[in-house]
C-alpha positions as CSV (number, residue, x, y, z in Angstrom):
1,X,-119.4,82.0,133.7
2,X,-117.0,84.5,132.3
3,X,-115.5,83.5,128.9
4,X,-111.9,83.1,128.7
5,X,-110.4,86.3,126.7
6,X,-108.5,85.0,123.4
7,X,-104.7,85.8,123.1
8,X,-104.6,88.3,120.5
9,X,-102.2,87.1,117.7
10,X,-99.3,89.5,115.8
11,X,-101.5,91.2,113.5
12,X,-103.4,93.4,116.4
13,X,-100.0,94.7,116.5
14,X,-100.8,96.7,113.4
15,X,-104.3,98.0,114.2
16,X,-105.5,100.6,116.6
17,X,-108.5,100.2,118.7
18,X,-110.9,102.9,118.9
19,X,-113.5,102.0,121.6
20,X,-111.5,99.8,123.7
21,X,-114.2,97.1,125.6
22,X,-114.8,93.6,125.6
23,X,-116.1,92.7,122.4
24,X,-113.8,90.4,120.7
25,X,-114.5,92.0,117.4
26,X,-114.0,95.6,118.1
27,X,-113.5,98.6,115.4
28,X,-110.1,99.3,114.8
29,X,-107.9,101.5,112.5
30,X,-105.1,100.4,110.4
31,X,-101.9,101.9,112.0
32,X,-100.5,102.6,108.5
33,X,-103.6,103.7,106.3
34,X,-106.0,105.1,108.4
35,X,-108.7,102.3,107.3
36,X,-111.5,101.9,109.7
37,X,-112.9,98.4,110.4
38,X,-116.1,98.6,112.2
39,X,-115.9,94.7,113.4
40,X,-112.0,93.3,113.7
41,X,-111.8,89.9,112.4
42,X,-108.2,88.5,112.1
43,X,-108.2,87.0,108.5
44,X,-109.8,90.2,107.4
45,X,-106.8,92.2,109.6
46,X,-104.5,89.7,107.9
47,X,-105.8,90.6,104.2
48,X,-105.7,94.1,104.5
49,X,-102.0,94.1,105.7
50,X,-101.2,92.0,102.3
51,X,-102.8,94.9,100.4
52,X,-101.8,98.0,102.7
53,X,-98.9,99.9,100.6
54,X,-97.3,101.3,103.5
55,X,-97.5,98.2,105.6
56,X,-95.7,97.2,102.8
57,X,-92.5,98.7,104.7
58,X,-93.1,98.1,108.2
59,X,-95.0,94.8,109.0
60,X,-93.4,92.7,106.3
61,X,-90.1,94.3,106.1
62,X,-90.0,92.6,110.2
63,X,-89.9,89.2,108.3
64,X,-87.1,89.2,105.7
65,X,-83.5,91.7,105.4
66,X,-84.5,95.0,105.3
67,X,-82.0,95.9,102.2
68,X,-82.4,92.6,100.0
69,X,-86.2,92.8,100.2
70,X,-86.2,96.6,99.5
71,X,-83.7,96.0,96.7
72,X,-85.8,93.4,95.0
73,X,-88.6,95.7,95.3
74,X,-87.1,98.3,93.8
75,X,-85.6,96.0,90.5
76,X,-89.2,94.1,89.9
77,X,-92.1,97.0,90.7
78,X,-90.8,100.4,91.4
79,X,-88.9,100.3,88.2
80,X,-91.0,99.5,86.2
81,X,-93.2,102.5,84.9
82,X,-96.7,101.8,84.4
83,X,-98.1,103.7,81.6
84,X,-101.1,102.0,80.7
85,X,-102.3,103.7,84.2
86,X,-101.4,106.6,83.7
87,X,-104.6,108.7,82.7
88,X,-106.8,106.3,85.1
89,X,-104.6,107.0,88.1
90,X,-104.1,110.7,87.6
91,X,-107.6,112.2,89.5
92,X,-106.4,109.6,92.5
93,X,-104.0,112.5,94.0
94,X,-106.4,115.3,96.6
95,X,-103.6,117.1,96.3
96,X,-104.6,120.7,94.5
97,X,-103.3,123.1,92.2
98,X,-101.9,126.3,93.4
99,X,-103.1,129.6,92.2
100,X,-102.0,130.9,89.1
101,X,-99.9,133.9,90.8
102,X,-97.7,130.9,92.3
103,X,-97.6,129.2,89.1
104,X,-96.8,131.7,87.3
105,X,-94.0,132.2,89.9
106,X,-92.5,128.9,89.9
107,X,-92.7,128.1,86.5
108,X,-91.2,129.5,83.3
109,X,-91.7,127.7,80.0
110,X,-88.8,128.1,77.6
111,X,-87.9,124.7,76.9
112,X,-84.5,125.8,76.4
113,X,-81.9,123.2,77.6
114,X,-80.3,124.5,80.4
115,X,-78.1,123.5,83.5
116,X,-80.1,121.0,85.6
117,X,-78.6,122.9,88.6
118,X,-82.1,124.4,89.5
119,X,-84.1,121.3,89.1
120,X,-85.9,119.8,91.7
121,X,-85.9,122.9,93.9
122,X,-86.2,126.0,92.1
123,X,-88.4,125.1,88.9
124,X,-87.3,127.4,85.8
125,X,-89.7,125.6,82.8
126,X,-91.5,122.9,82.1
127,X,-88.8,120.8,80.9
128,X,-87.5,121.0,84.5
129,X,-90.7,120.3,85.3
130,X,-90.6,116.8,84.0
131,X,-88.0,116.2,85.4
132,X,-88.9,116.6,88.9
133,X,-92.0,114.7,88.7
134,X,-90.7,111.7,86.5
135,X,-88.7,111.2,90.2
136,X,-92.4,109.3,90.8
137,X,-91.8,106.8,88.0
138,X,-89.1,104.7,90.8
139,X,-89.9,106.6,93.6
140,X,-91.5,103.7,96.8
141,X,-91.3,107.1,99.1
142,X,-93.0,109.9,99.1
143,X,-90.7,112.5,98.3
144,X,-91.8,112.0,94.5
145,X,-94.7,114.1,95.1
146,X,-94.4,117.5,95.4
147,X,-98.0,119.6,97.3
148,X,-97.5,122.1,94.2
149,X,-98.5,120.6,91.5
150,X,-98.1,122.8,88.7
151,X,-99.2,121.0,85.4
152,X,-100.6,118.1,83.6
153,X,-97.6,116.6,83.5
154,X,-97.0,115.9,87.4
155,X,-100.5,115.3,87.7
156,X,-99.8,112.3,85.4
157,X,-96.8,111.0,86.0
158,X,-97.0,111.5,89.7
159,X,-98.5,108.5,90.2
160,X,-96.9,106.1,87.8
161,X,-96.0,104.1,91.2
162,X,-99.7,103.6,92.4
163,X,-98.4,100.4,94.0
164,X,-96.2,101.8,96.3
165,X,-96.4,103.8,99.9
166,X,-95.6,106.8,98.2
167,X,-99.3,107.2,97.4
168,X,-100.4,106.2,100.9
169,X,-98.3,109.4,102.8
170,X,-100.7,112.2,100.7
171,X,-103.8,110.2,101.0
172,X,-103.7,111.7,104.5
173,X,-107.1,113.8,105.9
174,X,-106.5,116.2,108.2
175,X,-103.2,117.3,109.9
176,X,-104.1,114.9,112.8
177,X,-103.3,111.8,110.3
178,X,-100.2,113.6,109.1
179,X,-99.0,114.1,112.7
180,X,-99.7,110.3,113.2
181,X,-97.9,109.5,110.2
182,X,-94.8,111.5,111.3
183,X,-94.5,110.3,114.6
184,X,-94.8,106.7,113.4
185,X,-91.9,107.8,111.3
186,X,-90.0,109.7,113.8
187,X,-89.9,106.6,115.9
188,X,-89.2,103.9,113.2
189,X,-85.5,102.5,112.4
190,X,-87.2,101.1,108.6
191,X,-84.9,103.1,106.0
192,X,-88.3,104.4,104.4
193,X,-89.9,106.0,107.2
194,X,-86.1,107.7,107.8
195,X,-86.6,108.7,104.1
196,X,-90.4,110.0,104.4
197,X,-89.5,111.9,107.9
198,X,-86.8,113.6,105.7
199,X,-89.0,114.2,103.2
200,X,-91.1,116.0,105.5
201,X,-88.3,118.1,107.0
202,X,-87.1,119.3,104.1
203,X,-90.1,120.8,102.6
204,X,-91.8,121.5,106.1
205,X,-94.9,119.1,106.2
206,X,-96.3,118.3,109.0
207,X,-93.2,119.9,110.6
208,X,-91.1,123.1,110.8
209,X,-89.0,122.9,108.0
210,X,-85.2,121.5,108.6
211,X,-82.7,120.7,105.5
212,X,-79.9,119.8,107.5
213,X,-82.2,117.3,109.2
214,X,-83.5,116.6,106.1
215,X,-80.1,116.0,104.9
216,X,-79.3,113.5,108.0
217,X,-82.4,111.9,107.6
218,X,-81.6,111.0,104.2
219,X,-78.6,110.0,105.1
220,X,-79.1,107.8,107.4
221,X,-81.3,105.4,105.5
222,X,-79.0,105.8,102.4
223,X,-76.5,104.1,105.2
224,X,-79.0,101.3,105.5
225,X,-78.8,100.6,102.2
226,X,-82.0,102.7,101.0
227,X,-81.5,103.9,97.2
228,X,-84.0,106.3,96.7
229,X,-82.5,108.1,100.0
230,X,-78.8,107.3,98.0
231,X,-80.6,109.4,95.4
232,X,-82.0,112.4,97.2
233,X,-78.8,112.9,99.4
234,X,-77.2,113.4,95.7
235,X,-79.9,116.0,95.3
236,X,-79.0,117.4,98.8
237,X,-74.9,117.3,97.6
238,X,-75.7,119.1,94.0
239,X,-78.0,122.0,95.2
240,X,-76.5,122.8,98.8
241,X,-79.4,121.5,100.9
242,X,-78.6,120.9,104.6
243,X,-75.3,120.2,103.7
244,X,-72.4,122.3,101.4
245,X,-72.9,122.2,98.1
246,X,-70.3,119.2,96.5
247,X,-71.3,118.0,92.9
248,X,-68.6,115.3,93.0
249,X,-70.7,113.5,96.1
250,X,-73.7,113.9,94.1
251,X,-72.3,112.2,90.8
252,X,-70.9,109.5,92.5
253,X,-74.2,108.9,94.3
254,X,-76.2,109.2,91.1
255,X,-73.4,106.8,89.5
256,X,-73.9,104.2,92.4
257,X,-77.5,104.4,92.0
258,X,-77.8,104.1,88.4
259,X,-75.8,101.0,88.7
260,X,-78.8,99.7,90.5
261,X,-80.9,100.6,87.9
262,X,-82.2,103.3,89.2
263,X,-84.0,105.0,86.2
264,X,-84.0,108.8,87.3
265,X,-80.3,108.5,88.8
266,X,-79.3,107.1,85.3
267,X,-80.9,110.2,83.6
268,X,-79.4,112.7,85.9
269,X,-76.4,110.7,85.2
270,X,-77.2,112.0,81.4
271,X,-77.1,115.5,82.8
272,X,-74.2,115.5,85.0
273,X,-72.4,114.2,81.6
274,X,-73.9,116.8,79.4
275,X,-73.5,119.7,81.8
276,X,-70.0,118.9,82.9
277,X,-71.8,118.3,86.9
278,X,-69.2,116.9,89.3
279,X,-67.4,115.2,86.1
280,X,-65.9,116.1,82.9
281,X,-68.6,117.0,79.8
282,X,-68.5,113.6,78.0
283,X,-71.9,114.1,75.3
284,X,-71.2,110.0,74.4
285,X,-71.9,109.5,77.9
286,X,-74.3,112.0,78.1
287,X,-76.5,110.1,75.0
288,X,-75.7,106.7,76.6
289,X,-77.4,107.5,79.8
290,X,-80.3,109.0,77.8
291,X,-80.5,106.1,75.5
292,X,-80.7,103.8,78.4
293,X,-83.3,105.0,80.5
294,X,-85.5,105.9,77.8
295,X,-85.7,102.3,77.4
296,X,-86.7,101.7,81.0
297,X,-89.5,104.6,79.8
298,X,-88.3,107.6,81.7
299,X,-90.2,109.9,79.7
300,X,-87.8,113.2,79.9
301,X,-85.0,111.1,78.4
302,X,-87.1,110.1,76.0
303,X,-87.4,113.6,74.6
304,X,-83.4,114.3,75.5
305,X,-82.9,111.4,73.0
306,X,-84.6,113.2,70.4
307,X,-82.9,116.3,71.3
308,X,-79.5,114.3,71.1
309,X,-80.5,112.9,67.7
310,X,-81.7,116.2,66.4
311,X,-78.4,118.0,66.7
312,X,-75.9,115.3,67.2
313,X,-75.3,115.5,70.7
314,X,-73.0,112.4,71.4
315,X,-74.4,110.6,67.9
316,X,-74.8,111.5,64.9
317,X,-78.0,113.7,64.0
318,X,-81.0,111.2,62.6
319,X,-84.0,113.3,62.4
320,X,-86.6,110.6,61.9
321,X,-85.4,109.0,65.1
322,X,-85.6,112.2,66.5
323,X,-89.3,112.7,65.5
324,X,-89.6,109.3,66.7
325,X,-88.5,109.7,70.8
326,X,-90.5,112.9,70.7
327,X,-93.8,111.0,69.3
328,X,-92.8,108.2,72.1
329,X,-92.8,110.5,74.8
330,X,-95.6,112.9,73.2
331,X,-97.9,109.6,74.0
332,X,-96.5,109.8,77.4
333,X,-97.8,113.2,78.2
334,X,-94.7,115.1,77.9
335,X,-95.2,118.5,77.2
336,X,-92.5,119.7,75.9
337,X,-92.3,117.0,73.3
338,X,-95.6,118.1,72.1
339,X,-94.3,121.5,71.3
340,X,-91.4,119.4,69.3
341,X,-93.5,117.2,67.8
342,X,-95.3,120.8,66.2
343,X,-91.6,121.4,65.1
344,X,-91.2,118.5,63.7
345,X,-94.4,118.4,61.9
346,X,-94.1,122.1,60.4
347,X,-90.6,122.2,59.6
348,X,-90.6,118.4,58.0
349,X,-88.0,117.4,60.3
350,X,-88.0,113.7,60.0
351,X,-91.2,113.0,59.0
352,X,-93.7,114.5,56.1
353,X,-94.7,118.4,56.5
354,X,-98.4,118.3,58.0
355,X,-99.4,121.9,59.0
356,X,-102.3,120.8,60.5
357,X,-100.8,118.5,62.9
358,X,-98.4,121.2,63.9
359,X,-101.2,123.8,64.9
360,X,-102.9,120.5,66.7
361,X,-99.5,119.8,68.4
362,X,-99.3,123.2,69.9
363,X,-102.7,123.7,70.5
364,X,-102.6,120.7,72.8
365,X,-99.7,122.0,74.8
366,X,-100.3,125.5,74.5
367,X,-103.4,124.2,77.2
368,X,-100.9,123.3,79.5
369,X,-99.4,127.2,79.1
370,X,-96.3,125.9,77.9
371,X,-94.8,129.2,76.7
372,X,-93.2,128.4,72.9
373,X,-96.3,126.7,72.1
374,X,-98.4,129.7,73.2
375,X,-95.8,131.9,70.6
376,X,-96.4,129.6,68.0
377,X,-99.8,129.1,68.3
378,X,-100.0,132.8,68.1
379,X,-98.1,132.7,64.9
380,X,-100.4,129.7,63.3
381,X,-103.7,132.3,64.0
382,X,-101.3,135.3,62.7
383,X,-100.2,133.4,59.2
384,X,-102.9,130.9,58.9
385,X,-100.4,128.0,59.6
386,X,-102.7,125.0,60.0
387,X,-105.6,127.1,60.8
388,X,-108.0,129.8,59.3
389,X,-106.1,133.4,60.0
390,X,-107.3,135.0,63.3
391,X,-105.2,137.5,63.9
392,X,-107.1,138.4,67.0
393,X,-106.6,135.2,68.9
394,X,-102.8,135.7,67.6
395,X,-102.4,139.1,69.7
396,X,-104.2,137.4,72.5
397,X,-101.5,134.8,72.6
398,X,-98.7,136.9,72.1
399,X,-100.1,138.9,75.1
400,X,-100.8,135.7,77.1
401,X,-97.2,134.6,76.2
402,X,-95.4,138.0,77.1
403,X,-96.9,137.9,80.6
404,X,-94.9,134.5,81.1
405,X,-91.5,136.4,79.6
406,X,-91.6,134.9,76.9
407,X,-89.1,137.2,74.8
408,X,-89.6,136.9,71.4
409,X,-93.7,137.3,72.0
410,X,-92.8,140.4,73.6
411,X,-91.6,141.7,70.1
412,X,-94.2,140.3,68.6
413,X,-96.5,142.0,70.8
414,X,-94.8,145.3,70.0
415,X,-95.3,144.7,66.0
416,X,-99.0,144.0,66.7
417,X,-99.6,147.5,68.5
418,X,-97.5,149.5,65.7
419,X,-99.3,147.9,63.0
420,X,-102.7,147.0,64.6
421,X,-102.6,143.2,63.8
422,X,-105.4,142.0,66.0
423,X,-105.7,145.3,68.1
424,X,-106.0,149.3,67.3
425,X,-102.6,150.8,66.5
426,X,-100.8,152.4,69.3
427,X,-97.3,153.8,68.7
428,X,-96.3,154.1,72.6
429,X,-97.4,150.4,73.6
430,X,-95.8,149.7,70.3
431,X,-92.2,151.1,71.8
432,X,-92.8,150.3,74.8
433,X,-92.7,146.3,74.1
434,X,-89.8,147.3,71.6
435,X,-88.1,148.9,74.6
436,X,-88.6,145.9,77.1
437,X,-87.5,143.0,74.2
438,X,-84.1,145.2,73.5
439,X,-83.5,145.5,77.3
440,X,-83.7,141.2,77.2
441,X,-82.9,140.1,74.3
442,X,-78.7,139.8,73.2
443,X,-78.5,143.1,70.5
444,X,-77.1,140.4,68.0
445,X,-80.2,138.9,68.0
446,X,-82.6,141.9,67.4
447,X,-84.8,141.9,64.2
448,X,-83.6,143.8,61.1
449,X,-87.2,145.3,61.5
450,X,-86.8,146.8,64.7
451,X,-83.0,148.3,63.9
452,X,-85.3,150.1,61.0
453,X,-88.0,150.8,63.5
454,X,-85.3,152.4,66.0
455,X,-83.8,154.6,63.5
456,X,-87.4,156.2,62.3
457,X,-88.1,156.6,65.9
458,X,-85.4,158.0,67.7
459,X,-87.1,160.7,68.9
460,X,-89.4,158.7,70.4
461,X,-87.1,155.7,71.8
462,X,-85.5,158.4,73.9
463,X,-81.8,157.8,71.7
């Protein structure tokens, strides 16, 4: 007698089979993840759709309002940075570091505070760097990670939201998967697949690479309520991607999602107000925004409090406060603060002089090639700062820290060669960094050591 075949219930809907036949219990693949289930059972189906992160945003989004739930989401988990997690979650990402070349390309550490008008895009130092990749510590879509990951710091704080689909988009295998993942998205009306396929255009995964579909992607599930799209079409509005460049739009989308609680729309917030983006420079504002989502633990505000303390940038200057965000975010990973932290400790500046812990400090970011920490670490070997004096490590730095354009080690480097600190004297290499530092570097701001130098050597300098 043939038995009876058993009405599949809703949650076949979200599995694949692979060998079609007429086992009841056949292997299956999970439409959203990729898992493989060598033997189907429904309540095992069931479980695994209750854990999936991606199914997350398709099979239980069906059940409730796509913006409420997504809203609520956002307020209770994605906000909410994990930091505990951190270090454990940090070898979790496959995705690999580019060469040093490319590196070296995209990244220039000078953790000087610049217009935020080339973050996100077209990283300039490590401070930028941060700030792209702290994106990830609200981000439920996967446009907070970025394939090049260039330093400890996105490798960290990357994947802050381990709990979220972000993480499920990258853990893809082979192109095949990725192809899967953007046709499922391509044909989906959920505002996060409209987000991820946007994601995908705009940097050209998976897909020849589109801004101003990017752009209407983005836009379209910011219509459906989506906030992280809200935020990225800001991002699309400030820098001119897929769509002219209006900095007003992108303030008053970082202002409506900040009101949200959006952490990283309330720090850009910060920067719109210190920069003068799309609104009037208003440093109050400016230190307000910082102040409050540092407290939410975005990590780069955390250091832009310090900062604010520091010099009295919309407050008045407290120095031990100051030390204080920078040792907060220091714990966090932030590299930058590291290097401030050194500052902090060799100068005194709100906390006790400790030499040692200054050479530690920059030592530990100086691994990380953040440039100023290189210089100074050069300095520390140079002067014995900290540290026994090895003034052969010091030229090695300098050296390392002039090939990253790091000005003022290019001067160094230059005083090195003409008086043979760490390597044999030679007068032409000598001028030759001389020449290169005068041809960077504001004339107000040369050395009274160099003027001297240049007057002794005109013959030589070519003047």
């Amino acid at each position: 007698m043939k038995r009876k075949e058993r009405k599949k219930g809703p949650v076949w809907a979200h599995f694949i089979i692979v060998n079609k036949s007429n086992d009841p219990h056949p292997p299956v693949q999970c439409k959203y993840c990729s898992k493989n289930y060598q033997r189907a059972v429904p309540q095992r189906l069931k479980a695994h759709l209750d854990k999936c992160l991606k199914a997350l945003n398709n099979a239980k989004l069906k059940e409730q309002p796509i913006i409420d739930e997504f809203c609520n989401r956002m307020s209770e988990e994605d906000q909410n940075t994990n930091v505990s997690s951190l270090h454990n979650q940090r070898l979790q990402s496959p995705l690999n570091l580019q060469s040093s070349e490319e590196i070296n390309m995209q990244i220039k550490y000078s953790d000087q505070p610049e217009s935020p008008s080339n973050i996100h895009f077209n990283l300039q130092n490590s401070e930028e760097m941060n700030i792209q990749i702290e994106y990830s510590d609200q981000s439920e879509s996967p446009s907070n990670i970025h394939f090049n990951l260039q330093n400890r710091e996105e490798q960290i704080e990357c994947n802050n939201q381990s709990e979220s689909s972000s993480n499920i988009h990258f853990n893809l295998q082979n192109s095949e998967e990725m192809n899967m993942q953007i046709e499922h998205s391509n044909q989906s009306e959920f505002p996060s697949d409209l987000h991820y396929l946007g994601y995908c255009y705009q940097y050209g995964i998976g897909i020849e690479k589109n801004e101003i579909k990017a752009f209407q992607l983005y836009r379209q599930a910011a219509e459906k309520g989506h906030i992280n799209s809200k935020y990225d079409l800001g991002r699309c509005y400030q820098h001119g991607i897929g769509i002219e460049k209006n900095e007003i739009k992108a303030f008053e989308l970082f202002n409506e999602v900040a009101q949200k609680c959006h952490i990283i729309s309330i720090y850009e917030i910060g920067e719109c107000y210190r920069c003068g983006i799309g609104t009037e420079i208003n440093e109050i504002k400016a230190f307000e925004s910082y102040k409050e989502a540092s407290g939410k633990g975005h990590i780069t505000s955390m250091y832009r409090l310090g900062y604010c303390y520091q010099y009295g940038i919309g407050t008045e200057i407290n120095k031990i406060k100051a030390f204080e965000s920078y040792k907060e975010a220091t714990q966090r990973g932030h590299i930058s603060s590291i290097y401030q932290l050194g500052i902090c400790y060799q100068y005194g500046i709100g906390t006790e002089r400790n030499e040692t812990k200054a050479f530690e400090s920059y030592k530990e970011a100086a691994q990380y090639n953040h440039i100023d920490s290189l210089y100074q670490l050069g300095i520390c070997y140079q002067n014995g700062i900290g540290t026994e004096i090895n003034k052969i490590k010091a030229f090695e730095l300098y050296k390392e820290a002039t090939q990253k354009d790091h000005i003022t080690s290019i001067y160094q480097l230059g005083i090195c060669y003409q008086y043979g600190i760490g390597t044999e004297k030679d007068e032409t290499k000598a001028s030759e960094s001389y020449k290169e530092y005068m041809s960077l570097e504001d004339i107000t701001r040369w050395p009274v050591d160099l003027i001297g130098y240049l007057v002794r050597s005109q013959n030589l300098l070519g003047f």
